[in-house]
C-alpha positions as CSV (number, residue, x, y, z in Angstrom):
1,X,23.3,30.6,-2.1
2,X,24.6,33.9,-1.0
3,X,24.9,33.1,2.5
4,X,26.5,29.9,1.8
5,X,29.3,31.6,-0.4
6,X,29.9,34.1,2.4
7,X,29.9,31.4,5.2
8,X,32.9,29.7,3.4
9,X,34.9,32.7,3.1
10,X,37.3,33.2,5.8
11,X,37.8,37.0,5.3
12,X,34.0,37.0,6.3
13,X,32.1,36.4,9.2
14,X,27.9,36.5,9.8
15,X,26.3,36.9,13.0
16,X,22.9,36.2,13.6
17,X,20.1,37.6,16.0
18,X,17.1,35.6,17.3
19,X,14.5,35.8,20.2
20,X,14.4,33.3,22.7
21,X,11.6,31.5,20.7
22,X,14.2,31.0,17.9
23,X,12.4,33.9,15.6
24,X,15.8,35.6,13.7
25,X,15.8,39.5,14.0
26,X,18.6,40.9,13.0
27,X,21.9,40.0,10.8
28,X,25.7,41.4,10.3
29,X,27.7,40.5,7.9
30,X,31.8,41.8,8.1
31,X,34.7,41.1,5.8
32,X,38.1,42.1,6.1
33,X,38.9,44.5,3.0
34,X,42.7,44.7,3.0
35,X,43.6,48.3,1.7
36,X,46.5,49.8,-0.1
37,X,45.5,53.3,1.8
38,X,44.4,52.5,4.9
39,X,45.7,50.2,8.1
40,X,43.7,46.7,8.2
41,X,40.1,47.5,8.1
42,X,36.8,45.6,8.4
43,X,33.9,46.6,6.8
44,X,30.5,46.4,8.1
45,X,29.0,45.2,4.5
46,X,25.4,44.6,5.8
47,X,23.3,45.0,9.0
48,X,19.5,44.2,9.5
49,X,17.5,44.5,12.5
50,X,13.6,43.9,12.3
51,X,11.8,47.0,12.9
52,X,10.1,45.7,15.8
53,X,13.4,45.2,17.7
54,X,15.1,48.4,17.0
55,X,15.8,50.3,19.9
56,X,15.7,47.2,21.8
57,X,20.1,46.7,21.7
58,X,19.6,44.3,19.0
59,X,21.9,46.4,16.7
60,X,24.6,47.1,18.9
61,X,24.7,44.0,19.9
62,X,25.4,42.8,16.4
63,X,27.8,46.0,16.3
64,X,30.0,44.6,19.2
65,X,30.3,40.8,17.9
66,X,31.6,42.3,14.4
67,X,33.9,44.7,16.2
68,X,34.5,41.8,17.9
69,X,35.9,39.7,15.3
70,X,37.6,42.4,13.7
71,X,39.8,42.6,16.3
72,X,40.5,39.0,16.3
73,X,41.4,39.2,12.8
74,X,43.9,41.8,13.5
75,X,42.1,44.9,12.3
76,X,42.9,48.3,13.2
77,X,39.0,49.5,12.9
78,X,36.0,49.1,11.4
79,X,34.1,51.3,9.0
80,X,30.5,51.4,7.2
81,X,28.3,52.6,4.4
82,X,25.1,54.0,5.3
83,X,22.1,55.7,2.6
84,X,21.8,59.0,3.1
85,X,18.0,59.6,3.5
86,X,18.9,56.7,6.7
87,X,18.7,59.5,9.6
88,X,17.9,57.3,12.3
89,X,20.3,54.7,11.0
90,X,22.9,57.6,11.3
91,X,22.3,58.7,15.0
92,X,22.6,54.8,15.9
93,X,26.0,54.9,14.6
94,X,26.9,57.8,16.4
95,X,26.0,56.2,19.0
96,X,27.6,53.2,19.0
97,X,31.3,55.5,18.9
98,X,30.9,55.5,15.2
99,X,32.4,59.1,13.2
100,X,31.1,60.4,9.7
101,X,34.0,61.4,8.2
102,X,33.4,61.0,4.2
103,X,30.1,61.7,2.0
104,X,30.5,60.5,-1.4
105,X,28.5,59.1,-4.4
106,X,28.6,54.8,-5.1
107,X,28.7,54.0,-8.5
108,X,27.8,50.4,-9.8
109,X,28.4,48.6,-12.8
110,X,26.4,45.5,-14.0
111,X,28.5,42.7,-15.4
């Protein structure tokens, strides 16, 4: 149901890994969040790789499709959220030309 809502949404996009046997390993999901404060931005709003394909270029593959479609959708960069007990999530970021630049705290309300 999800998926289906975000699949219709034209300020989203979701790309899909899979193996050559069809098996799925990894998912992105990236919207466009248009910002008072900021120049047009995408946001990474999910990304999934199975752990036994980490390390294999799953996840920057997935990376460079979103970047990818941010730039066809005329944004000036793309950012991310990451937990902060995530240290190996982290260094992959780095990695992939990504910068830490804010630590804060999420809040959520149910409705």
């Amino acid at each position: 149901m999800r998926l289906r809502h975000v699949l219709r949404q034209r300020n989203g996009a979701c790309f899909v890994a899979e193996t050559r046997g069809r098996d799925v390993v990894g998912w992105v999901h990236v919207s466009v969040r248009p910002l008072l404060e900021v120049d047009r931005r995408a946001e990474i709003d999910g990304i999934i790789v199975d752990e036994n394909a980490r390390s294999t270029g799953v996840g920057a593959r997935l990376l460079a499709e979103a970047e990818k479609w941010a730039r066809h959708m005329r944004c000036k960069g793309v950012s991310l959220r990451s937990n902060v007990i995530r240290d190996n999530a982290h260094e992959f970021y780095l990695r992939q030309g990504y910068q830490h630049y804010k630590t804060q705290k999420a809040f959520r309300k149910t409705l």
